[in-house]
VODO-689993 format. One line per 8 residues: their letters; for each residue z, x, y of N, C-alpha, C. Coordinates in Angstrom, 2 decimals. Each point is the difference from the previous one (the first is absolute). Example, Ala and Ser with C-alpha at 12.3 -4.5 7.8 and 13.67 -1.06 7.14 Angstrom:
% residues 2
AS	7.80,13.19,-5.69,0.00,-0.89,1.19,0.00,0.90,1.20 | -0.72,-0.35,1.05,0.06,0.82,1.19,0.73,-0.77,1.09
***
This chain:
% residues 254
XXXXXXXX	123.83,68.69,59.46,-0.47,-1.38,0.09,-0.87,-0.31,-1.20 | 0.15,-1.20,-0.72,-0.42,-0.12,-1.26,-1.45,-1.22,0.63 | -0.95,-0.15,-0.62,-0.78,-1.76,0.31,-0.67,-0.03,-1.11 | -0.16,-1.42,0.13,-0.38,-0.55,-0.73,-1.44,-0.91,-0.09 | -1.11,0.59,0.04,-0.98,-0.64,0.92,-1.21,-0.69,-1.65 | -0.08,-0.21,-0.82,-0.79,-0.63,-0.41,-1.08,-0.82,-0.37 | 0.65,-0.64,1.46,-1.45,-1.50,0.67,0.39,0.18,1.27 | -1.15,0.00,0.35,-0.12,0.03,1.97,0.04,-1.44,0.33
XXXXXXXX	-0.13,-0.85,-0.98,0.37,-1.48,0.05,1.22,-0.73,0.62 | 1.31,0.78,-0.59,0.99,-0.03,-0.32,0.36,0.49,1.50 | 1.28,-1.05,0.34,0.57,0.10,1.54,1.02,1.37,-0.51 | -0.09,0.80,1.37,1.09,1.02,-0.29,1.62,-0.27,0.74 | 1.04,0.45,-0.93,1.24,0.02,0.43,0.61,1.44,0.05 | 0.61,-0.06,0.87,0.52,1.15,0.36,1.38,0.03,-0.28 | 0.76,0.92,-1.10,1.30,-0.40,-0.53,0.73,1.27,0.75 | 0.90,0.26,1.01,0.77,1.11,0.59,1.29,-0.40,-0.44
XXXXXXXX	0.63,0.84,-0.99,1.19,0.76,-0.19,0.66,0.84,0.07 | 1.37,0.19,0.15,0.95,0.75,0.23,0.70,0.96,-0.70 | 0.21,-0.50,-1.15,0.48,0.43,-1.56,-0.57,0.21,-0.99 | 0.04,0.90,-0.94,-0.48,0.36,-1.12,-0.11,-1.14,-0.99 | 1.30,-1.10,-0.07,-0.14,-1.27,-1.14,-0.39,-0.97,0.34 | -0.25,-0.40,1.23,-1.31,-0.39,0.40,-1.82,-0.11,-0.16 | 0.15,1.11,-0.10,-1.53,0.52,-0.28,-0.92,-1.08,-0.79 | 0.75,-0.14,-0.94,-1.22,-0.57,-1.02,0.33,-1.97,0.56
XXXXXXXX	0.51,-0.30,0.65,0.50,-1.43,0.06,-1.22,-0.82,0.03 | -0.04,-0.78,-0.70,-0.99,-1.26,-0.24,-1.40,0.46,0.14 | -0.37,1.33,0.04,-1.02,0.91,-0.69,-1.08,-1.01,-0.98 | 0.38,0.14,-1.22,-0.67,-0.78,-1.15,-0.84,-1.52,0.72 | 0.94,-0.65,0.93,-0.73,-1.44,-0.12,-0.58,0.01,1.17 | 0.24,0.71,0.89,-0.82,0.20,1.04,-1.38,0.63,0.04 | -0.29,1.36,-0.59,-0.80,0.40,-0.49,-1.41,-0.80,-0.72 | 0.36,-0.77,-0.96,-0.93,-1.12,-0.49,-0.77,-0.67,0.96
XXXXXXXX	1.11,-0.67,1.14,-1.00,-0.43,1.48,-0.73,0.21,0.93 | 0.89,1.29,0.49,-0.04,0.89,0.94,-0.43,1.25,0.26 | -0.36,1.03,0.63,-0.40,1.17,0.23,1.40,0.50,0.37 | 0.70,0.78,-0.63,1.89,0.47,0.45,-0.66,1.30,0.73 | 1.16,0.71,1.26,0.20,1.00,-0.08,1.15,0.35,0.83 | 0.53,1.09,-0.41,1.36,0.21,-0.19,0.60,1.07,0.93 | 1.09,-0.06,0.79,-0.13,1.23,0.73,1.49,-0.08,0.47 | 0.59,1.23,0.15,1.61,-0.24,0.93,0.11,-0.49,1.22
XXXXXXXX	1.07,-0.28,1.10,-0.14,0.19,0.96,0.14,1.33,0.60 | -0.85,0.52,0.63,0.04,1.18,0.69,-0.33,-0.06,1.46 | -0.16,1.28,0.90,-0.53,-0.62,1.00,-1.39,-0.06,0.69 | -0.89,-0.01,-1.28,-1.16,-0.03,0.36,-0.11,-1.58,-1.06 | 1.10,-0.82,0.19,-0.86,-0.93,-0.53,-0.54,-1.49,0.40 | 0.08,0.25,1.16,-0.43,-0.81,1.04,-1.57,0.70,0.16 | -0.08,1.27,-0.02,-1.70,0.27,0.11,-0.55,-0.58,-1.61 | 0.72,-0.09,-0.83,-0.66,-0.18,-1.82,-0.23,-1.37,0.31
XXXXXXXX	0.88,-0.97,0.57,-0.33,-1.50,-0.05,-1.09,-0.23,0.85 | -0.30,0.69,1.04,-1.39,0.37,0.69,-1.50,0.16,-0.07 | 0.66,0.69,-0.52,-1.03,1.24,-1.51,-0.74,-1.27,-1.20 | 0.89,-0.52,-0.37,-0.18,-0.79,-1.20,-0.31,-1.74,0.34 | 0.74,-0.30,1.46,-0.56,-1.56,-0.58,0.40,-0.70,-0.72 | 1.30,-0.31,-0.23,-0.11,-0.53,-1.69,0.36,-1.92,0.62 | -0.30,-0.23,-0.89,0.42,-1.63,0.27,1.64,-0.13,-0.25 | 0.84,-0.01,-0.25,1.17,0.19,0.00,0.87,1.18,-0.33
XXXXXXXX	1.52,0.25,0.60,0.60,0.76,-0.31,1.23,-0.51,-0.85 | 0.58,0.53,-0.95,1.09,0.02,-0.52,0.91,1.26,0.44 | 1.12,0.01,0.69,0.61,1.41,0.50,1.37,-0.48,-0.69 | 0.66,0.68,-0.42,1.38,0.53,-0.96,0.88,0.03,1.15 | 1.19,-0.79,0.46,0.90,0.38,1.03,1.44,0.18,-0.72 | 0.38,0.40,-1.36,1.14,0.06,-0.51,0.98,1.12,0.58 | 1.06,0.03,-0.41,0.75,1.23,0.77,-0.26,1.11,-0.06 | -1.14,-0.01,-1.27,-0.40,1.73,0.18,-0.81,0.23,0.84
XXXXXXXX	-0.63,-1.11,0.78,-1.49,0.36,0.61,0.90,-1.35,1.77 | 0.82,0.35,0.70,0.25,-0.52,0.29,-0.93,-0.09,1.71 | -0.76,1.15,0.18,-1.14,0.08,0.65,-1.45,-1.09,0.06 | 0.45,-0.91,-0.78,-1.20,-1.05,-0.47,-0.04,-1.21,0.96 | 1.35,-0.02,0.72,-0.09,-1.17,0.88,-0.64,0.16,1.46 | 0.11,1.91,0.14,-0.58,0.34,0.91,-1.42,0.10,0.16 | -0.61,0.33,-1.28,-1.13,0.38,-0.30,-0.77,-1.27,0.12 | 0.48,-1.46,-0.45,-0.13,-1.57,0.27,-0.50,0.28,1.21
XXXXXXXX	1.43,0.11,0.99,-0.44,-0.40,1.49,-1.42,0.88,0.69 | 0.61,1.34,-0.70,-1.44,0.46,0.79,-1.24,-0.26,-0.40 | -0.03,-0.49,-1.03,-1.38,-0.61,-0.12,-0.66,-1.39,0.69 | 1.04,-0.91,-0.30,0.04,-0.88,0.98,0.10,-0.20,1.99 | 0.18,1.30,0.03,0.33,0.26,1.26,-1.74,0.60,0.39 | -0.75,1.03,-0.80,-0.89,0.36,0.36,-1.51,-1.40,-0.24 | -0.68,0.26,0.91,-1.34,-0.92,0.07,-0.92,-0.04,-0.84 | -0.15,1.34,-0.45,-0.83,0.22,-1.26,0.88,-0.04,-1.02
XXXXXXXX	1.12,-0.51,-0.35,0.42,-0.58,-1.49,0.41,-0.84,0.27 | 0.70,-0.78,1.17,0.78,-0.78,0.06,-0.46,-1.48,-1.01 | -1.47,-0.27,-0.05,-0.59,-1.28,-1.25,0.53,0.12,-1.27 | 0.45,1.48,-0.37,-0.12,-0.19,-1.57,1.01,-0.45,-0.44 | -0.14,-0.81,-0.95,0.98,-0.59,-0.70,1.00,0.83,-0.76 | 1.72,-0.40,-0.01,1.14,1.26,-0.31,0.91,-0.85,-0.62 | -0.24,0.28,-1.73,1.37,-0.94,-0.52,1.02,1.34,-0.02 | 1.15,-0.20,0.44,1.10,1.20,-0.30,0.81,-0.77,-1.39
XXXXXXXX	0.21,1.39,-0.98,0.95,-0.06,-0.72,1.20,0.85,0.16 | 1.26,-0.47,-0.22,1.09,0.51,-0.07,0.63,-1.09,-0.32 | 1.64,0.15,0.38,1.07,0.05,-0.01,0.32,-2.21,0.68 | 0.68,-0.45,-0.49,0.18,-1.46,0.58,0.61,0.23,1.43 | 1.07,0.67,0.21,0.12,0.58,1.10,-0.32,0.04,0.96 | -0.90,0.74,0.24,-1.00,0.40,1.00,-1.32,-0.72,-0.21 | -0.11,-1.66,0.04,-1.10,-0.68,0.00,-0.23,-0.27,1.01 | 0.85,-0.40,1.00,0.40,-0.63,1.45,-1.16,1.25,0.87
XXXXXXXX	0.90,1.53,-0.22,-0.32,0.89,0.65,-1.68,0.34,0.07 | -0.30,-0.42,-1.67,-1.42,0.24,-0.28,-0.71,-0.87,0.70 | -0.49,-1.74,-0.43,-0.05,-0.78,0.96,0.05,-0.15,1.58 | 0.57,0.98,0.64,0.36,0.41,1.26,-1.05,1.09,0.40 | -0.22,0.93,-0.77,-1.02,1.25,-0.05,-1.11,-0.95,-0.48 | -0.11,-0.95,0.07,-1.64,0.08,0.51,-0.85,-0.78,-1.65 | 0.49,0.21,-1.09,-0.36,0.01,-1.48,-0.48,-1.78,-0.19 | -0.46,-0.30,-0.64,-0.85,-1.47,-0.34,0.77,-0.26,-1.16
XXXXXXXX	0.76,0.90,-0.69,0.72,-0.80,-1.35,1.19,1.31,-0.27 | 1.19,-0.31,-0.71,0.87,0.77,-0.02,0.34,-0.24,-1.56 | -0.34,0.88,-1.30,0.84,-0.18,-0.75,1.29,1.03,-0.76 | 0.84,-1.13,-0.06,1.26,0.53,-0.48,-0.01,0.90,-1.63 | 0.62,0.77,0.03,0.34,0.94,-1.41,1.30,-0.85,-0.71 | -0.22,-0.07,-1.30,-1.30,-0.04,-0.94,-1.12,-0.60,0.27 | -1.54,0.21,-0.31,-0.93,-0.85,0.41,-0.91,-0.50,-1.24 | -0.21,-0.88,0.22,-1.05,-0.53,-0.85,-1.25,0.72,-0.20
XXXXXXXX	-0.30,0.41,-0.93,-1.89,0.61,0.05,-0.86,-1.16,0.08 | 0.36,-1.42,-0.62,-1.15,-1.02,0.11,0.11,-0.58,1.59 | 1.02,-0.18,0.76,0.36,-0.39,0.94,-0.69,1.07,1.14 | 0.13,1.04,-0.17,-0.40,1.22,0.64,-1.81,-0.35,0.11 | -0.73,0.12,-0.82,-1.08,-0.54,-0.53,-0.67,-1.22,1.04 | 1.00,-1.15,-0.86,-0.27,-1.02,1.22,0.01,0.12,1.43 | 0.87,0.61,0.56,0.12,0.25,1.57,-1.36,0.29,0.68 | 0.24,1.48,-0.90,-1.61,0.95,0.37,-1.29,-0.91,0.10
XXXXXXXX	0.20,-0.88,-1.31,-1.74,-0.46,0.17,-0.11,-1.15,1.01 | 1.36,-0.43,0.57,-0.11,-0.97,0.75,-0.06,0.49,1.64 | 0.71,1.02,0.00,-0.42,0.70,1.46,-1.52,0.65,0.25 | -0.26,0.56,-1.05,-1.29,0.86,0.11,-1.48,-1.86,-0.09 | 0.61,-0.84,-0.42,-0.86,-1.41,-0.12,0.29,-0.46,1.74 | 1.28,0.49,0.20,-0.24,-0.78,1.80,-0.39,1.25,0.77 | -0.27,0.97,-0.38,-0.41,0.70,0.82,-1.29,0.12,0.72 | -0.59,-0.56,-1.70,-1.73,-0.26,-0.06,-0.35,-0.48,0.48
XXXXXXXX	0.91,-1.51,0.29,-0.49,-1.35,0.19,-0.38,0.44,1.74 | 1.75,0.76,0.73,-0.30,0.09,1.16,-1.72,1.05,0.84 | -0.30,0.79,-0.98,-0.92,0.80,-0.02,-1.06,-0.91,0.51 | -0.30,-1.06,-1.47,-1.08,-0.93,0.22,-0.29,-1.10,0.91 | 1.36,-0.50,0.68,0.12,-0.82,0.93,-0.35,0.83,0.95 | -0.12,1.36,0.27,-0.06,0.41,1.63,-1.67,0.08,0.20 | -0.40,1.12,-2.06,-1.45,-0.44,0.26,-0.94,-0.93,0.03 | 0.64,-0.71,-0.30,-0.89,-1.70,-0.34,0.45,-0.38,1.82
XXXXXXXX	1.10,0.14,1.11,-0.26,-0.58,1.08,-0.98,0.79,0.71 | -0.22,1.03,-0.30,-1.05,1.00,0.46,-1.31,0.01,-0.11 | -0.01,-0.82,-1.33,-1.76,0.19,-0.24,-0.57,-1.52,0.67 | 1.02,-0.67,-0.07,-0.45,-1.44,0.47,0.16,-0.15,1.65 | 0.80,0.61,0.78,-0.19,0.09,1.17,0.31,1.21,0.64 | -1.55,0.99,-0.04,-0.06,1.43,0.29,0.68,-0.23,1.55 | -0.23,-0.84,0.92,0.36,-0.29,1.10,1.58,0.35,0.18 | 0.38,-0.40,-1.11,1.36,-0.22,0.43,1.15,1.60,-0.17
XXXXXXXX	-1.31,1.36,-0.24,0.41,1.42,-0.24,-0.14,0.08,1.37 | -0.24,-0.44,1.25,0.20,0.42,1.28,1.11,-0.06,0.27 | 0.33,-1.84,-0.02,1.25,-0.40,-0.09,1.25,0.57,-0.16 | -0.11,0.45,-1.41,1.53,0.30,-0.12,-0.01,1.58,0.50 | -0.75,0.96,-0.28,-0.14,0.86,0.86,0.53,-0.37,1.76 | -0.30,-0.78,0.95,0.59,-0.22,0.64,1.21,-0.15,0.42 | 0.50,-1.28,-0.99,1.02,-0.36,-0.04,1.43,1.63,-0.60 | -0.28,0.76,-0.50,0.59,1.19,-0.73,0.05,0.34,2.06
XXXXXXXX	-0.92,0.22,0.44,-0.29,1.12,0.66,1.12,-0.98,0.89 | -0.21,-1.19,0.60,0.91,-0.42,0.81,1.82,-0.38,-0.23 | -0.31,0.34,-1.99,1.60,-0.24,0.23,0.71,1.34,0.19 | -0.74,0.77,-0.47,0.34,1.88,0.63,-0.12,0.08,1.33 | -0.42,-0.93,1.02,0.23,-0.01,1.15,1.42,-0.33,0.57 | -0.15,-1.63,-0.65,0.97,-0.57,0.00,1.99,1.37,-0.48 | -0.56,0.47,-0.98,1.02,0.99,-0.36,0.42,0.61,1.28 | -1.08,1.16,0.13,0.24,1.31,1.08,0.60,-0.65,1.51
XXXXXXXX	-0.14,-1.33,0.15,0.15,-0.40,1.34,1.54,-0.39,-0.16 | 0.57,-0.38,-1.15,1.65,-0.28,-0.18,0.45,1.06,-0.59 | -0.91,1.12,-0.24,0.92,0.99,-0.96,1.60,0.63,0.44 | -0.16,-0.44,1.32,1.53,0.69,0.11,1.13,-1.18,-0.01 | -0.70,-1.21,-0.68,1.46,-0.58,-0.11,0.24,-0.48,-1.75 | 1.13,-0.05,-0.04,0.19,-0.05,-1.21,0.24,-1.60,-0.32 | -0.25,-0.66,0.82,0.39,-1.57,-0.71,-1.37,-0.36,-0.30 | -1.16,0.96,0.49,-1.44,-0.38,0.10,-0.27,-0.49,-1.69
XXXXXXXX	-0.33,-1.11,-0.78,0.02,0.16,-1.81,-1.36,-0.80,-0.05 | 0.26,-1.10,-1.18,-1.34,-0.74,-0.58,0.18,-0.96,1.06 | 1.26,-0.75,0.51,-0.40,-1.30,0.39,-0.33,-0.01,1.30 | 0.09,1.03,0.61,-0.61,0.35,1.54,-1.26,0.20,-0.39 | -0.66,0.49,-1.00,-1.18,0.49,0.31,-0.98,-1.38,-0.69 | 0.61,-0.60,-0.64,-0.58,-1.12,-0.80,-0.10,-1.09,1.43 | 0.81,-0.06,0.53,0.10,-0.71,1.15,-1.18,0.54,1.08 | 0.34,1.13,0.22,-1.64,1.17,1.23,-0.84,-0.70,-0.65
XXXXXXXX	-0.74,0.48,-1.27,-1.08,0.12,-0.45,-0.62,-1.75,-0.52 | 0.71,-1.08,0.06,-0.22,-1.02,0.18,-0.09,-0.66,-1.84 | 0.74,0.43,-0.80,0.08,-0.28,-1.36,1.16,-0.18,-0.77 | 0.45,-0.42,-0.93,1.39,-0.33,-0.41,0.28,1.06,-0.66 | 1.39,0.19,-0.72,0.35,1.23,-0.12,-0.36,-0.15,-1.63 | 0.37,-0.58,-0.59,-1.22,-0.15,-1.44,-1.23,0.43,-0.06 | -0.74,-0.74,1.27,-1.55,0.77,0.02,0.21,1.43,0.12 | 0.84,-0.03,1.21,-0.21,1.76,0.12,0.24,1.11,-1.31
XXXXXXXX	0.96,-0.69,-0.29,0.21,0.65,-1.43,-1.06,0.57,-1.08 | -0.72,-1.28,-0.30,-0.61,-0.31,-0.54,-1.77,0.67,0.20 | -0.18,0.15,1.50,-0.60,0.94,0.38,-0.12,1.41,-0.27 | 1.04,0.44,0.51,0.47,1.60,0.10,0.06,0.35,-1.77 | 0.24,-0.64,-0.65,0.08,0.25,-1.41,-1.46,0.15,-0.34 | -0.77,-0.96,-0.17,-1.65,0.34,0.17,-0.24,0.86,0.68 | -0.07,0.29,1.10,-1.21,1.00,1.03,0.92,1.23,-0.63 | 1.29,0.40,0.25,0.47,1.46,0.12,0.89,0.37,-1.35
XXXXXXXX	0.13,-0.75,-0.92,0.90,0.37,-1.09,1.70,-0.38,-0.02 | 0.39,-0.11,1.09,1.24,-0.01,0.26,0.74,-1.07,0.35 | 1.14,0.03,0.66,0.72,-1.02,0.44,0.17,0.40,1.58 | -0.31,-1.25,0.69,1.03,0.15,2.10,0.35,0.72,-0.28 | 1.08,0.38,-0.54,1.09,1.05,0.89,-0.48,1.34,-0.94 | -0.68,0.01,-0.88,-0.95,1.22,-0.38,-0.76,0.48,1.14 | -1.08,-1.11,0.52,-1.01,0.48,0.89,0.79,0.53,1.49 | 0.90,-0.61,0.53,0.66,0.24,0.71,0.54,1.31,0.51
XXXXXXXX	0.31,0.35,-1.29,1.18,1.65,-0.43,-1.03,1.02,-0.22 | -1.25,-0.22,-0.43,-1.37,0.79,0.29,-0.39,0.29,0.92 | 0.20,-0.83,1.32,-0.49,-0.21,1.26,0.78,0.83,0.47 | 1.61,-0.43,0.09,0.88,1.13,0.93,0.41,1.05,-0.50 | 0.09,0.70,-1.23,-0.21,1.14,-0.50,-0.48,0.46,0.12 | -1.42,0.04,-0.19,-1.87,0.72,1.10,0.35,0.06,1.03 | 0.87,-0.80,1.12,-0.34,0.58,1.14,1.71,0.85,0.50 | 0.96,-0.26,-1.21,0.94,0.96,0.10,-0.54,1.24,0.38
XXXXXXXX	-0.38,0.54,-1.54,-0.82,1.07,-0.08,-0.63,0.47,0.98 | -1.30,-0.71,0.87,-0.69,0.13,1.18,1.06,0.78,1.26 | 1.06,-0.65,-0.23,1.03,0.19,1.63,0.57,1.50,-0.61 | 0.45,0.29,-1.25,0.64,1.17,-0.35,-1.02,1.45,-0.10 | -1.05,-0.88,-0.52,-0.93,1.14,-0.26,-0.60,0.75,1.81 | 0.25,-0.80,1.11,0.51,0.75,0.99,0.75,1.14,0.30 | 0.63,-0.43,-0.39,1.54,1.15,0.27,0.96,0.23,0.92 | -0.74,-1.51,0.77,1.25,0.25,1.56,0.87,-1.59,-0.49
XXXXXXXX	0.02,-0.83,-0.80,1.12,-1.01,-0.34,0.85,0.37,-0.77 | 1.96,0.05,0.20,0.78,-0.03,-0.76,-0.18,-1.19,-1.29 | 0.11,0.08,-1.22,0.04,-0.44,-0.51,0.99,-1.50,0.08 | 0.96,-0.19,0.61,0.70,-0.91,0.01,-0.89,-0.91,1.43 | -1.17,0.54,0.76,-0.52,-0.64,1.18,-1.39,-0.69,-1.06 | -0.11,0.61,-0.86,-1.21,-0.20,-1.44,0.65,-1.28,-0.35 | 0.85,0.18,-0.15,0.49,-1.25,-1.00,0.21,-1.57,0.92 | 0.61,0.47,0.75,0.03,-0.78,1.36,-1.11,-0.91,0.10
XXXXXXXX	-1.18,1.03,0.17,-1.41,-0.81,0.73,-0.61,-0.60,-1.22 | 0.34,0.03,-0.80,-0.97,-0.77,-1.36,1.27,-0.93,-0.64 | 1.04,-0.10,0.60,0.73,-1.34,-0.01,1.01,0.21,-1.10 | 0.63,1.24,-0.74,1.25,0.32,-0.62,0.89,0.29,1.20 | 1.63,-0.89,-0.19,0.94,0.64,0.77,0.55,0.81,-0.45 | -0.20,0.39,-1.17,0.99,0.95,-0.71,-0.63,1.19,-0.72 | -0.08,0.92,0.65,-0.90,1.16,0.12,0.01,0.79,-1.46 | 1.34,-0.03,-0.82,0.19,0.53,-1.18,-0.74,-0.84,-1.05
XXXXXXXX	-0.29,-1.69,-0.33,-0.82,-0.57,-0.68,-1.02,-0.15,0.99 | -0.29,0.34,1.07,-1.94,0.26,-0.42,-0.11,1.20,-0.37 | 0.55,0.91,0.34,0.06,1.52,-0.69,-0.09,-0.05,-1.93 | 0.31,-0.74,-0.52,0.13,-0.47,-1.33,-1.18,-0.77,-0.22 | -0.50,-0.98,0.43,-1.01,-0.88,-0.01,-1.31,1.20,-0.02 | -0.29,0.59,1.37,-0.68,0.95,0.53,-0.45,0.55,-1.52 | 1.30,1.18,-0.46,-0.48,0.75,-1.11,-0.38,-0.82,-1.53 | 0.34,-1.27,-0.26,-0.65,-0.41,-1.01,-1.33,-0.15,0.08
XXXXXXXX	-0.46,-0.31,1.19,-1.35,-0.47,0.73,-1.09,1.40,-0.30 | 0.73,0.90,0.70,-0.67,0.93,0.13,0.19,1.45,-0.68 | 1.04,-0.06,-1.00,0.70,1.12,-0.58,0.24,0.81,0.43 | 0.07,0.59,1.62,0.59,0.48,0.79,1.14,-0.72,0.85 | 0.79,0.77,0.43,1.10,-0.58,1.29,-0.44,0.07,1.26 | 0.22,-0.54,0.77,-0.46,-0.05,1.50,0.18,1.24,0.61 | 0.78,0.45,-0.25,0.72,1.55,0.50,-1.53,0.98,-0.23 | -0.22,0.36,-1.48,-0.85,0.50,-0.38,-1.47,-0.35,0.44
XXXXXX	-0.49,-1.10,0.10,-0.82,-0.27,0.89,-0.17,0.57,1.66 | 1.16,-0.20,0.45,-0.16,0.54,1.02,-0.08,1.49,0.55 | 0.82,0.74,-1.41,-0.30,1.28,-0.15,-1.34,0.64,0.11 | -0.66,-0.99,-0.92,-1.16,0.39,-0.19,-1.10,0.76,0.99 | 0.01,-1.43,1.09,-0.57,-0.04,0.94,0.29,1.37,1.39 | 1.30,0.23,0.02,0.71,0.94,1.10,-1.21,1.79,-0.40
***
C-alpha cells in the first residue's frame, strides 16, 4: 500500500485496484488535491476502509479485478461504510451493474483525468455539505438529539415487528411512522449514513445472526423469519453482510 499524506488538510481518497496498469491512474492530479492512498482489493479491505476513513473511494471493477462490484456491495451493505462515497471505474458495460451495487458515480474506460478530478471534488463538496447540515441541526436544536434518537429506535421497532414479511419496505414504514417517504429518506440519510432499505437489511441480518448463533434454527427457517423466501439469496445476502455463510455461523455456535 503506497500514501500519500502531505497535508492533513487535504480530504483523503482511497484508490482500490485490481491490476498492475492501473496503479498509477490519475495519480498526478489527484495528489495535488488530495491525500491518495492506494491499495488492492483483498480481503481485508473492508477492515482498511475502516481503518482509514477516507472521504471517498475510487475501486477498479475492470475484468481483471472483476471482484470490485462485490467489494461495492459489501461496503454498501455494511453500516459502518455504507456513507462513503464510491465512484467505480471500469468497463461501459457493467455501469448498470455498478450503479446497482450501491456506487454514487460510474465511470466508463477510457476516462478522463480532468473529469475524474471534477467528480471527486464534487462528491467529497456534498459530502461536507451533508456533514454540516446535520451539525449545524444539532447545535441549534440540542433538543432535537432525543428526537431522532427516538425516532431510529422506533423505526427499528417498527422493522423487528414486520421482519418476517417481505413486502414490509419504505412506504409501509413511512406510512407507521407518520412521514412521507422523501422525509424518511431524507432522514435515515442524516441520522444513520445510509439508505431504507440499508437500515432495514442491518436490522434483519443482526437478528439473522441472533436466531443462528443459537443453533437450534435450520437455516432455511432463518431466512423465513426475517422475511427472504428464498433461502439460497439470503444465504448470499447473509455472507456479503457478514463474510461468513449462515451454515458457518451456525457451526460456530454447535
Amino acid at each position: 500500500m503506497e500514501s500519500v499524506m502531505d497535508s492533513q488538510d487535504r480530504k483523503q481518497v482511497l484508490i482500490i485496484y485490481g491490476s498492475a496498469d492501473l496503479y498509477g491512474f490519475g495519480s498526478e492530479g489527484l495528489t495535488k488535491s488530495f491525500r491518495v492512498v492506494k491499495s488492492n482489493i483483498g480481503e481485508d479491505g473492508l477492515s482498511l476502509v475502516r481503518q482509514l476513513k477516507p472521504d471517498l473511494i475510487i475501486c477498479d471493477i475492470s475484468t481483471s479485478s472483476p471482484n470490485g462490484l462485490a467489494f461495492c456491495n459489501q461496503l454498501k451493505s455494511d453500516a459502518t461504510t455504507s456513507h462513503i462515497y464510491v465512484i467505480l471505474l471500469g468497463p461501459e458495460g457493467y455501469q448498470i451493474e455498478g450503479l446497482r451495487a450501491g456506487a454514487e458515480d460510474y465511470i466508463s474506460l477510457p476516462y478522463d483525468n480532468y473529469a475524474l478530478g471534477l467528480k471527486i471534488e464534487n462528491l467529497v463538496r456534498l459530502r461536507q455539505a451533508v456533514r454540516g447540515k446535520v451539525v449545524q441541526e444539532m447545535s441549534i436544536h440540542p433538543e432535537s438529539i432525543g428526537e431522532n434518537n427516538r425516532l431510529l429506535n422506533k423505526l427499528e421497532q417498527l422493522v423487528l415487528e414486520n421482519i418476517g414479511n417481505s413486502d414490509f419496505g419504505v412506504h409501509e414504514m413511512a406510512f407507521q411512522i407518520g412521514l412521507s417517504v422523501s422525509v424518511l429518506y431524507r432522514k435515515l440519510r442524516l441520522l444513520s449514513g445510509g439508505t431504507v432499505n440499508e437500515f432495514v437489511k442491518n436490522i434483519r441480518m443482526k437478528r439473522a445472526k441472533e436466531l443462528l448463533e443459537t443453533g437450534i434454527y435450520p437455516v432455511n427457517e432463518v431466512a423465513a423469519a426475517i422475511g427472504y423466501e428464498d433461502s439460497k439469496y439470503f444465504s448470499k445476502e447473509f455472507r456479503k453482510f457478514f463474510n461468513k455463510t449462515p451454515a458457518e455461523v451456525k457451526r460456530m455456535s454447535n
